[in-house]
C-alpha positions as CSV (number, residue, x, y, z in Angstrom):
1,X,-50.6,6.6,-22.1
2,X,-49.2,8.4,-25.3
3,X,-48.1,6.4,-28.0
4,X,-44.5,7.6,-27.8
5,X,-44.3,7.3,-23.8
6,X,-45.6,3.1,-24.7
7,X,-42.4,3.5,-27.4
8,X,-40.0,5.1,-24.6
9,X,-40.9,2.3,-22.1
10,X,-40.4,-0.3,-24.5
11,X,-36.8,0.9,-25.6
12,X,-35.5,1.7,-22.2
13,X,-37.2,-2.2,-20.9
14,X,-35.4,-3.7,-24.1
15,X,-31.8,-2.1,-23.6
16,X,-32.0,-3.3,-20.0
17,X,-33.1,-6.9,-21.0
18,X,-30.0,-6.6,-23.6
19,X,-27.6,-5.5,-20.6
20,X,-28.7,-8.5,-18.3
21,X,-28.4,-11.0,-20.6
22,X,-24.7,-9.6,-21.8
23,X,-23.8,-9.2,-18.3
24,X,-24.6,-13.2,-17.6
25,X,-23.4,-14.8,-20.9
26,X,-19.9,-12.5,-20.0
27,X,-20.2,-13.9,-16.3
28,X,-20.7,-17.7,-17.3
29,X,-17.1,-17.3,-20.2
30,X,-15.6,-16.2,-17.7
31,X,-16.1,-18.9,-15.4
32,X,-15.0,-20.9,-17.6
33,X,-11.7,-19.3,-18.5
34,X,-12.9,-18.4,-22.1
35,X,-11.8,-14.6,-21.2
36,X,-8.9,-13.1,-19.7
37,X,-9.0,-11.8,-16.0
38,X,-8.5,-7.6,-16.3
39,X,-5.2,-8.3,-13.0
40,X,-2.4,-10.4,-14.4
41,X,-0.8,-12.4,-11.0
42,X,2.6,-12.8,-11.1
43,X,4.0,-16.1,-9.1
44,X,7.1,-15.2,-6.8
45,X,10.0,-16.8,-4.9
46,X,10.0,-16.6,-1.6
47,X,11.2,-13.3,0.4
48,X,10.7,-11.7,3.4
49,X,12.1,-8.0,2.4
50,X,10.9,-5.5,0.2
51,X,13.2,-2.5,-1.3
52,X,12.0,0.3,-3.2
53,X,14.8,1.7,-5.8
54,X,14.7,5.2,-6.8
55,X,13.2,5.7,-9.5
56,X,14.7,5.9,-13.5
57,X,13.7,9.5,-14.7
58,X,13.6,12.4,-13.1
59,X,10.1,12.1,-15.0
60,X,8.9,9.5,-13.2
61,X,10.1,10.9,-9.8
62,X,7.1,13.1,-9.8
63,X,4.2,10.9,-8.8
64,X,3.7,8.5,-6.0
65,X,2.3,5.1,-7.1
66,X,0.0,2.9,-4.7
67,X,1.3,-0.1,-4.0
68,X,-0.7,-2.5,-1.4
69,X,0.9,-5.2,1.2
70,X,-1.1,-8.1,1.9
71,X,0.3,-11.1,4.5
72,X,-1.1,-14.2,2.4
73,X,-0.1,-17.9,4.0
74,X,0.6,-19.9,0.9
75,X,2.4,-18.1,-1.9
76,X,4.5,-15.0,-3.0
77,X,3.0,-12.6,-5.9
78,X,3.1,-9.6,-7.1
79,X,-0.6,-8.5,-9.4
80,X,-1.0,-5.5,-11.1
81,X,-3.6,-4.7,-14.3
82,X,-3.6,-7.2,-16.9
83,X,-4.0,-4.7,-19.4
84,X,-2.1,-1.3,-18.7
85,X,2.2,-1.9,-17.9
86,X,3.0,-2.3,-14.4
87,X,5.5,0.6,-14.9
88,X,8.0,-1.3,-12.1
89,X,10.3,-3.4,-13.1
90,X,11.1,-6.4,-9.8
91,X,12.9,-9.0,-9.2
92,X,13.8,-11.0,-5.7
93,X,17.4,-11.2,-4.9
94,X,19.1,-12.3,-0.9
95,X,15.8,-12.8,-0.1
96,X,14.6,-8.9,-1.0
97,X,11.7,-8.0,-3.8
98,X,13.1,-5.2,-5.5
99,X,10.8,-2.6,-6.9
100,X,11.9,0.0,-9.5
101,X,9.9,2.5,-11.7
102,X,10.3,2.1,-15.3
103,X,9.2,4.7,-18.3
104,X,6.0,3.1,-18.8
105,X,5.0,4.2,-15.8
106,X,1.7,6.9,-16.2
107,X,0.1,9.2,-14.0
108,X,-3.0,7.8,-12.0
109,X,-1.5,3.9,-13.1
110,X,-3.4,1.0,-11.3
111,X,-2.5,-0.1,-8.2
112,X,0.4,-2.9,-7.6
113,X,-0.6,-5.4,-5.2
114,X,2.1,-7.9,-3.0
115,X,1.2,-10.6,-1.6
116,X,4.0,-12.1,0.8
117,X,4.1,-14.8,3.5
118,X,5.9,-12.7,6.4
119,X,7.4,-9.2,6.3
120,X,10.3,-8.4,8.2
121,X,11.8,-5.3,6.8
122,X,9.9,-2.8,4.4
123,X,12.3,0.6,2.2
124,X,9.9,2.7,0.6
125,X,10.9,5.4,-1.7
126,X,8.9,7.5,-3.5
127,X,5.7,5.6,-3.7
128,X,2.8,5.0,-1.3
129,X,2.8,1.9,0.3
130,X,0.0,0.4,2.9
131,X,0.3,-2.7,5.0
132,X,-3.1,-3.5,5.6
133,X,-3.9,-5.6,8.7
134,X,0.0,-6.8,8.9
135,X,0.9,-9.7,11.8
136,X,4.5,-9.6,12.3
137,X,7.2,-10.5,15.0
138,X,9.6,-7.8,14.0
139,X,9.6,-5.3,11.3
140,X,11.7,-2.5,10.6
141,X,10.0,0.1,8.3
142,X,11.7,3.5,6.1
143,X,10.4,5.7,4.3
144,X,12.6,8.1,2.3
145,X,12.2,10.5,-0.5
146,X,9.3,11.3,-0.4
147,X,7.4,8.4,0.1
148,X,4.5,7.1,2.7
149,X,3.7,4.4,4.2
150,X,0.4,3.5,5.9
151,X,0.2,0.8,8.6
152,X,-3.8,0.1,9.0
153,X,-3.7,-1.9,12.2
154,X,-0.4,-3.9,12.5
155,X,0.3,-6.3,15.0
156,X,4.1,-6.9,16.2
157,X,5.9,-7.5,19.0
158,X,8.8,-4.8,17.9
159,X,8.6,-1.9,15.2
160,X,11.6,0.3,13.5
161,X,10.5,3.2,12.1
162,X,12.8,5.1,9.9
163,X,11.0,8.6,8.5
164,X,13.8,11.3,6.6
165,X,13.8,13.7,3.8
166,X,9.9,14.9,3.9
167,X,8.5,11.7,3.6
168,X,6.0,10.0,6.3
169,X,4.6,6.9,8.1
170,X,1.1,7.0,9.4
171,X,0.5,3.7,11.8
172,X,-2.1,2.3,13.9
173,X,-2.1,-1.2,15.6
174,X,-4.9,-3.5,16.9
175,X,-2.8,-4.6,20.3
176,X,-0.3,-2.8,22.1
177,X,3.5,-2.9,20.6
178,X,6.0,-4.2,23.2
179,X,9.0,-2.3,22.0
180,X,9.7,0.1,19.5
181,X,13.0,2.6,17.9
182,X,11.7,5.3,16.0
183,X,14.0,8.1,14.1
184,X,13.1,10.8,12.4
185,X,15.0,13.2,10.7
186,X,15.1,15.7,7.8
187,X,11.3,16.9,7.8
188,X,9.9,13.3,8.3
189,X,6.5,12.8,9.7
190,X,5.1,10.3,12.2
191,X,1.3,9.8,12.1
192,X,0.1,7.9,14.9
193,X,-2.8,7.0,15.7
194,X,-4.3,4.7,18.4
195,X,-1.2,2.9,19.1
196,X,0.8,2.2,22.2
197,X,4.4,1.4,23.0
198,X,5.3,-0.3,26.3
199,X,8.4,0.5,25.7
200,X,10.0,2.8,22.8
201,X,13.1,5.3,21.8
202,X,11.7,8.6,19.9
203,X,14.7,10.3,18.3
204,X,14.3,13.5,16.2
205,X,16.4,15.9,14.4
206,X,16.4,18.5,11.9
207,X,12.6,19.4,11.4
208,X,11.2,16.1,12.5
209,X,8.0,16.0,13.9
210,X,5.3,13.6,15.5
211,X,1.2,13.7,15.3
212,X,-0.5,11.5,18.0
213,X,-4.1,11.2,18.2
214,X,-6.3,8.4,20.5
215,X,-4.5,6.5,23.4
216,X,-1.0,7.4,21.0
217,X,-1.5,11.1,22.9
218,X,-0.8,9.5,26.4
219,X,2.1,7.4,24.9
220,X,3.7,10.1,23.7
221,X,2.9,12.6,26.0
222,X,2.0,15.4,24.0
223,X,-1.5,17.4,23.2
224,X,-1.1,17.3,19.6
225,X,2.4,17.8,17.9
226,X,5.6,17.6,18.7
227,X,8.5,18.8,16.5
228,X,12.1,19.4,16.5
């Protein structure tokens, strides 16, 4: 082997050692709460309603932000990058967390995450919100300006489903929903997807219209779309 292919070896086998051992003295300070976690969690009252305000600028209006849902037993919290603003300000009021865009809000921002107990009613405006495996009794669910929402296999005996002024809610559910009212209106959008209603009230109006794909296509009787 040429001398500088020995040299090569040796560099790349040294800058890898250097790696590992960073990686695992970062690892054990960590542990030990000598450095910062990157998501800062913010501690919450209790609330069982979340409300999406328009946001401040007209600025701001023109991206969606990600915001996840996830049901958590113990405690209320809202978590979002440690290091970069929020770009929300929130606050829970009549047992609501309010959720409003602020001017520190960038393009491409991290991902909020909310952690709540049990969701009953969910007003999503602008941003794109997912519930992901959500167990509820009742929920009610709008989506409005814009916004989507994304139900990844919910689970509730009843479901309200709200969908105006070109925004959307795509939904699938692990068991089959007992009861559900659904409105549309205004160039709304219902995705859904493997989900079945024993019983339900489809209303639609001005440019609404309905996607169904899996058992949702016998539920709703339809091939593919239905609009109005």
């Amino acid at each position: 082997m040429k001398k500088s292919s020995i040299a090569l070896l040796i560099a790349i086998t040294g800058l890898f050692l250097c790696f590992t051992v960073v990686n695992l003295k970062l690892k054990s300070e960590y542990s030990k709460g000598h450095i910062q976690s990157p998501m800062k969690t913010n501690i919450l009252s209790e609330f069982h309603h979340i409300k999406e305000l328009n946001a401040l600028s007209s600025k701001v209006n023109d991206y969606q932000r990600n915001i996840l849902i996830y049901q958590q037993k113990d405690s209320n919290a809202l978590v979002h990058d440690y290091y970069t603003p929020a770009g929300v300000n929130y606050f829970v009021q009549n047992d609501t967390l309010f959720i409003e865009h602020d001017s520190t809000y960038v393009q491409n921002g991290y991902d909020i995450k909310i952690y709540c107990k049990n969701l009953e009613s969910l007003n999503a405006s602008r941003s794109f919100i997912t519930l992901v495996n959500y167990s509820s009794d009742s929920i009610s669910l709008t989506s409005s300006v814009n916004a989507s929402i994304n139900c990844v296999h919910i689970q509730s005996n009843y479901i309200s489903m709200n969908i105006s002024d070109e925004s959307s809610i795509a939904i699938s559910a692990i068991d089959t929903i007992n009861k559900a009212d659904i409105y549309i209106q205004n160039n709304g959008y219902l995705n859904a997807s493997n989900i079945y209603f024993k019983e339900k009230k489809l209303t639609i109006k001005n440019n609404g219209s309905v996607r169904a794909s899996g058992q949702s296509l016998k539920n709703f009787g339809i091939i593919t779309d239905i609009k109005n």
